[in-house]
C-alpha positions as CSV (number, residue, x, y, z in Angstrom):
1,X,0.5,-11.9,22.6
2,X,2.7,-13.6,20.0
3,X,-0.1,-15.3,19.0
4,X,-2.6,-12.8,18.3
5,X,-0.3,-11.3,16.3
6,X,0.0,-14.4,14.3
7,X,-3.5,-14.8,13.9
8,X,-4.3,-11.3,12.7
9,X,-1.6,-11.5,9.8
10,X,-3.4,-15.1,9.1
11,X,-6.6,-13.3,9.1
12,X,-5.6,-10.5,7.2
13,X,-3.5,-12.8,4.5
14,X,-6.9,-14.7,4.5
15,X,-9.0,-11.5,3.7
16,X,-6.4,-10.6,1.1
17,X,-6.5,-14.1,-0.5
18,X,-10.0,-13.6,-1.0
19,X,-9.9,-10.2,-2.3
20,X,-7.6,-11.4,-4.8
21,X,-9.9,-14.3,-5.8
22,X,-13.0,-12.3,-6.4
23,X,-11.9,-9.1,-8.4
24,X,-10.3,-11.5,-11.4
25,X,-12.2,-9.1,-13.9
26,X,-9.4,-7.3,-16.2
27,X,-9.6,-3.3,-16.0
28,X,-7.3,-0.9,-18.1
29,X,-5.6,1.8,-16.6
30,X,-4.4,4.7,-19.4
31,X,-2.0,7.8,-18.7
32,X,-0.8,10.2,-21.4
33,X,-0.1,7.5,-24.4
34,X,0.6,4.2,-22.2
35,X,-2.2,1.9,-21.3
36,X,-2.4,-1.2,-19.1
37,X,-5.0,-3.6,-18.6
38,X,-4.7,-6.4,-15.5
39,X,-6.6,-7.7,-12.6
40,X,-8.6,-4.7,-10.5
41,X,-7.0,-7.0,-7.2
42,X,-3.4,-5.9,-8.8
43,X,-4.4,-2.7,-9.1
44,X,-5.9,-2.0,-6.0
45,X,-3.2,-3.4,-4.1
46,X,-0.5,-2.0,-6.2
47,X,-2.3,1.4,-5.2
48,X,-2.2,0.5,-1.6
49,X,1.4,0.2,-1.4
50,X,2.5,3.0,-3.3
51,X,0.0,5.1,-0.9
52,X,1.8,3.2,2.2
53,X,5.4,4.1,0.3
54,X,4.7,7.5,-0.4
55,X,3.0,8.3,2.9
56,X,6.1,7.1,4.9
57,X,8.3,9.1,2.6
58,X,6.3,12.0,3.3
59,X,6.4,11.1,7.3
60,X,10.2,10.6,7.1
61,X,10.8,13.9,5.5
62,X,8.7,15.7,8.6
63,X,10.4,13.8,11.1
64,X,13.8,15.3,9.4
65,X,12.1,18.9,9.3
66,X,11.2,18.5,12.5
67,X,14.4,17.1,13.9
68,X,16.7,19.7,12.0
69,X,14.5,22.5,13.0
70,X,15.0,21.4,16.8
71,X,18.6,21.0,16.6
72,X,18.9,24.2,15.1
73,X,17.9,25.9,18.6
């Protein structure tokens, strides 16, 4: 089982790597006043983990809801 593991995160770096490779083309990203312009791979994965960060916060303050609203009783 190790070893399927192993191989799906090579396969997955691999699928990344390629990702990365293909969407070289520059976008620009503007909020309020600022503006940024890099790669649409940075962005996309810089998306992705704020999505995964955000969505565990959100997941971790549940569980706490959830596990103070138990105790409670």
């Amino acid at each position: 089982m190790k070893y399927v593991y192993i191989a799906l995160i090579v396969v997955f770096a691999g699928i990344v790597l390629l990702f990365k490779v293909q969407n070289l083309t520059s976008v620009t990203v503007s909020l309020f006043a600022a503006s940024v312009t890099l790669p649409l791979s940075v962005l996309v994965l810089s998306i992705y983990v704020l999505g995964m960060l955000t969505g565990g916060m959100v997941l971790a303050l549940l569980r706490a809801l959830i596990h103070r609203a138990s105790a409670d009783r």
